[in-house]
C-alpha positions as CSV (number, residue, x, y, z in Angstrom):
1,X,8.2,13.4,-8.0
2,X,4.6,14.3,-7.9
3,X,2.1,11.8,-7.1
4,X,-0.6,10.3,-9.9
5,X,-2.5,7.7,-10.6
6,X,-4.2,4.9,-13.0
7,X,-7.5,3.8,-12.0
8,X,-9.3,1.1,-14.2
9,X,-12.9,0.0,-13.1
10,X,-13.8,-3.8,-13.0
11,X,-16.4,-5.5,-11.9
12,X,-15.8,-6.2,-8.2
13,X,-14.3,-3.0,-7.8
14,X,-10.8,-0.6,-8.6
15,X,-7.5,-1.5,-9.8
16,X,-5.1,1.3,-9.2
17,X,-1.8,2.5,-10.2
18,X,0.2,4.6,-8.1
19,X,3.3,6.5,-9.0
20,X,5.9,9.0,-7.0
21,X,6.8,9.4,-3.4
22,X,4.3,8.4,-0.7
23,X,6.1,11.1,1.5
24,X,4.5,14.1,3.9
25,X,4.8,16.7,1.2
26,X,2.2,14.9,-1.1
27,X,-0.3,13.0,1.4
28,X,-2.4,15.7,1.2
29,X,-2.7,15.3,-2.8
30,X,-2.8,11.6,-2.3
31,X,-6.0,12.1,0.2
32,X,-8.1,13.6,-2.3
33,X,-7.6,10.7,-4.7
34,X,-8.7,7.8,-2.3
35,X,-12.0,10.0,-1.8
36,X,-13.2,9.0,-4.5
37,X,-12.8,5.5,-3.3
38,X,-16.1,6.1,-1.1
39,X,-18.7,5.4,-4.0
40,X,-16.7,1.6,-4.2
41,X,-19.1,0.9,-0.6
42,X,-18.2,-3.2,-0.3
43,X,-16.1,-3.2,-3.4
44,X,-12.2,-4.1,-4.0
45,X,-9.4,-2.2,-4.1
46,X,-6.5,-3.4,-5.4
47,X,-3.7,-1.1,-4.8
48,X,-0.3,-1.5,-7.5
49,X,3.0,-0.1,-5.5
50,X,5.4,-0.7,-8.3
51,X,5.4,3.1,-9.1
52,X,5.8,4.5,-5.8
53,X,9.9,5.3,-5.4
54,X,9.9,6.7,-2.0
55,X,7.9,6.0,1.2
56,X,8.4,7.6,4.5
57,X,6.5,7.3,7.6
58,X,3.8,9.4,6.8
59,X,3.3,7.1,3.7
60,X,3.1,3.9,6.1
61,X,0.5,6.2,8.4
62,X,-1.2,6.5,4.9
63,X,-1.4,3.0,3.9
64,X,-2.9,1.9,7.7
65,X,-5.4,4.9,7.7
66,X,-6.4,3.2,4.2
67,X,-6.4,-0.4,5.4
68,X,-8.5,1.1,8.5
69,X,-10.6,3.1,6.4
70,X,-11.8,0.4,3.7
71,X,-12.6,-1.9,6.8
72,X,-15.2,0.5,8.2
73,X,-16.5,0.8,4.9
74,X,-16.6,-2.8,4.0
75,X,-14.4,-2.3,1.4
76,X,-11.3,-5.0,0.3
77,X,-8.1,-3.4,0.5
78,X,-5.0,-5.1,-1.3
79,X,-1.7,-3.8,-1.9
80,X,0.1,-5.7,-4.8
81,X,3.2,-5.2,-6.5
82,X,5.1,-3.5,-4.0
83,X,8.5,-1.5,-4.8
84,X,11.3,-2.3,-3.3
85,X,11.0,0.7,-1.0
86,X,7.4,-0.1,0.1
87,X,8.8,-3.6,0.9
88,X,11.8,-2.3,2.7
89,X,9.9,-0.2,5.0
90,X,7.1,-3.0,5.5
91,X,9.8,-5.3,6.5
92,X,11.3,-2.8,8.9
93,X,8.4,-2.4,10.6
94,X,6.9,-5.6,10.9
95,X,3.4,-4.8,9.2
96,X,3.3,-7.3,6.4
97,X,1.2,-9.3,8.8
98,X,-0.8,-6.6,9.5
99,X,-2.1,-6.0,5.9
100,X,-2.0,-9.5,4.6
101,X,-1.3,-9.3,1.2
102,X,0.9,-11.9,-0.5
103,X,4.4,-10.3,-1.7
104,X,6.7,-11.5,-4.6
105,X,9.8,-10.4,-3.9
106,X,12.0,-10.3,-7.4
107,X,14.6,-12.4,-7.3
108,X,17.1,-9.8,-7.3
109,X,15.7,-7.9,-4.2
110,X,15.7,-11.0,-2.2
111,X,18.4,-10.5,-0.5
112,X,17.6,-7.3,0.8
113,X,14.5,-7.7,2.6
114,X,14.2,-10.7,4.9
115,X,10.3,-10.1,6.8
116,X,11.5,-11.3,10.0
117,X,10.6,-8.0,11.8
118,X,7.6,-8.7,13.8
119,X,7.1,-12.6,13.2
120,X,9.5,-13.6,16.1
121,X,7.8,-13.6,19.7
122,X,9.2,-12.1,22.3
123,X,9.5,-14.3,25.6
């Protein structure tokens, strides 16, 4: 499934919708829509995951290069209403902490994601 997107304007910022797979074959495509991202300069982005159906590890390289990127440009980054796949991976590799955005889980889902990955301490 190809990649598109939403975007709606609001005052402190972008609300944007994202749908398809967040996989290598389309980051490329999905690059050249976050460009346009660089005239929001200390504006919020609020990033909606419900659409995307398939996330690979180029996808999560994505997500940090964006997190990363909206830092340097004192830009707010939030990812919100993550799919079940984008929570899935996020669990398995411990990086909910890392991006800090609350998650709601639907009820039905909760039993397969648990976010322990990367909250224990190793001793």
């Amino acid at each position: 499934m190809e990649p598109k997107q939403t975007i709606q304007n609001t005052k402190e910022g972008m609300e944007i919708q994202w749908h398809g797979y967040l996989t290598v074959p389309f980051i490329k495509e999905w690059l050249t829509y976050t460009n346009q991202w660089e005239t929001q300069k200390g504006k919020k982005i609020i990033l909606h995951l419900n659409g995307i159906e398939r996330i690979d590890s180029s996808g999560i390289q994505f997500l940090v290069f964006l997190k990363k990127r909206c830092q340097t440009n004192q830009q707010i980054l939030s990812l919100t209403n993550h799919s079940l796949p984008v929570l899935k991976v996020l669990d398995l590799l411990g990086l909910v902490s890392f991006f800090g955005d609350r998650i709601k889980v639907k009820k039905e889902h909760s039993n397969e994601v648990e976010f322990r990955y990367g909250t224990r301490k190793v001793s």
